[in-house]
C-alpha positions in Angstrom: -10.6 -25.9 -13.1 -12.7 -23.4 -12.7 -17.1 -24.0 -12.5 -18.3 -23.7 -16.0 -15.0 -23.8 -17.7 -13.4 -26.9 -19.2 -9.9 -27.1 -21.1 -11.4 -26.4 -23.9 -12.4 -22.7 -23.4 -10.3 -19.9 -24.6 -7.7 -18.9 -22.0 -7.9 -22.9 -20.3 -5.6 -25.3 -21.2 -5.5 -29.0 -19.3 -2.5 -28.5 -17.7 -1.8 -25.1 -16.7 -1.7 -24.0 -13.1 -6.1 -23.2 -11.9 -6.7 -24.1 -15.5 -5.2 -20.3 -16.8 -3.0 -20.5 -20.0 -1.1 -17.6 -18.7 -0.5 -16.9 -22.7 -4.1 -15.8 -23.6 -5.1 -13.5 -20.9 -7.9 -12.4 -23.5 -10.5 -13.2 -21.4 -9.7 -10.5 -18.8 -8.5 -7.6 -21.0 -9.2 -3.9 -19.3 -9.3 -6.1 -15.7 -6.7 -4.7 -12.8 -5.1 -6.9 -10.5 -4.8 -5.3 -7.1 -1.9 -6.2 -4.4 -2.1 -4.5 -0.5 0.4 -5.0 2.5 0.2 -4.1 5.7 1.9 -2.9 8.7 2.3 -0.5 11.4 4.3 1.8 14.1 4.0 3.5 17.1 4.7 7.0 17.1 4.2 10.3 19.0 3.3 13.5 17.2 1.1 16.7 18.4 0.0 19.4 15.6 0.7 22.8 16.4 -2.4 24.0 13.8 -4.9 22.4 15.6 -7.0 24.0 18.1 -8.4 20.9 20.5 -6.7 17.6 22.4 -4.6 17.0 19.6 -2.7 19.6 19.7 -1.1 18.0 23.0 1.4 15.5 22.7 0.4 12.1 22.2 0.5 9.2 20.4 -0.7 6.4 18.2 -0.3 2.4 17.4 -0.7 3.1 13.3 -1.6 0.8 10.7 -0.8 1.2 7.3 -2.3 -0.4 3.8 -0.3 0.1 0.5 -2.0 -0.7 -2.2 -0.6 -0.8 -5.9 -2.1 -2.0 -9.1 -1.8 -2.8 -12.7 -2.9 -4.9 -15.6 -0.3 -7.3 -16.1 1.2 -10.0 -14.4 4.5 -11.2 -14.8 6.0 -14.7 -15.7 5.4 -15.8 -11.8 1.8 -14.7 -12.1 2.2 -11.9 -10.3 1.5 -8.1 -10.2 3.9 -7.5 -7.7 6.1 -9.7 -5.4 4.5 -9.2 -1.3 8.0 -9.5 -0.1 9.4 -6.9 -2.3 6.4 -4.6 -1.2 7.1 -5.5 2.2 10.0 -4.7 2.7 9.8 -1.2 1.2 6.7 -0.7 3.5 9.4 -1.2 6.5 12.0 0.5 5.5 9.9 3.6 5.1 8.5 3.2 8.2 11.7 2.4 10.3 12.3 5.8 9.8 9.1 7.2 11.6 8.5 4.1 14.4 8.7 4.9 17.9 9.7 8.5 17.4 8.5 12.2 17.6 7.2 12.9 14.5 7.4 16.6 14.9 11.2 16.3 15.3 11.5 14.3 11.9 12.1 16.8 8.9 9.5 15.9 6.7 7.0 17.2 9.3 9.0 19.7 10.4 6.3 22.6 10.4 4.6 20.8 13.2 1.8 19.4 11.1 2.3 15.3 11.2 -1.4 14.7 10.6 -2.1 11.1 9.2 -3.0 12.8 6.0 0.7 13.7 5.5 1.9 10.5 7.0 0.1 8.9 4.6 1.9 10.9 1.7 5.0 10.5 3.5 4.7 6.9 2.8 3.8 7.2 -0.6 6.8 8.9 -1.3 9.2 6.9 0.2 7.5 3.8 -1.4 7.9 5.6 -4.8 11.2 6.0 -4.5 12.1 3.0 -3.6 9.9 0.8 -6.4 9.6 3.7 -9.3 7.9 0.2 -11.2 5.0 0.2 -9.3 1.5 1.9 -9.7 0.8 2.6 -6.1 -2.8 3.6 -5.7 -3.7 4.0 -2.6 -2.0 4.5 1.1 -4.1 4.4 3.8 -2.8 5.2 7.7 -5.1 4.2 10.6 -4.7 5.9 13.7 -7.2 4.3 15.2 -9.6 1.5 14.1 -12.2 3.8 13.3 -10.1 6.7 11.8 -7.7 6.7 8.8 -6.5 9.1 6.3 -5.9 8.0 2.3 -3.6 9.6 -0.2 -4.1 8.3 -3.8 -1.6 9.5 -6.1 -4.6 9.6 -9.2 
């Protein structure tokens, strides 16, 4: 049960799961529920519009957050299954890990920044779940840099 709620409350009743009657979700009306994975790959890339170090060859260890949101959760109580997500997230991926990213054809024009690997991702996620509201991918190439694309 929640502190300061008994069964008696709208949206409580004695013995649903936390104390929610998943049938009266009044309570929490215009709320989101937000759902992130993670994972990564290593991948070499250099980008041939850069003037500087990166313009050499040379790699990262990425990490990668997908966020998706929405309203509404289903009969499980969820937004959206982490295994489901998960899986997507790799199979994406699988496509870019341990490779050259300047030889892959989406970055073909020799600019793999994270920016477009985050989009990359986004699309490929899209594809493969059309149903969910993915709001935000974020690619790390290093713990203290990372690039976002947010489809809003």
């Amino acid at each position: 049960m929640l502190p300061g709620r008994d069964a008696r409350s709208k949206g409580l009743r004695a013995g649903a799961p936390h104390g929610f009657d998943q049938a009266d979700r009044s309570d929490y009306a215009g709320g989101m529920y937000t759902v992130r994975v993670e994972d990564g790959f290593a991948a070499a890339h250099f980008l041939t519009r850069y003037h500087g170090k990166c313009e050499k060859l040379h790699g990262h260890n990425y990490k990668v957050f997908v966020t998706a949101a929405g309203p509404k959760l289903d009969d499980g109580g969820m937004l959206l299954d982490f295994s489901i997500m998960k899986d997507a997230l790799r199979a994406v991926i699988k496509e870019i890990d341990h490779t050259s990213l300047n030889d892959h054809p989406a970055f073909a024009d020799g600019c793999p920044s994270a920016e477009r690997i985050a989009f990359f991702i986004y699309d490929g996620m899209h594809a493969a779940l059309p149903q969910a509201r993915l709001t935000l991918i974020e690619v790390f190439e290093t713990d203290k840099n990372r690039a976002t694309y947010s489809p809003d």
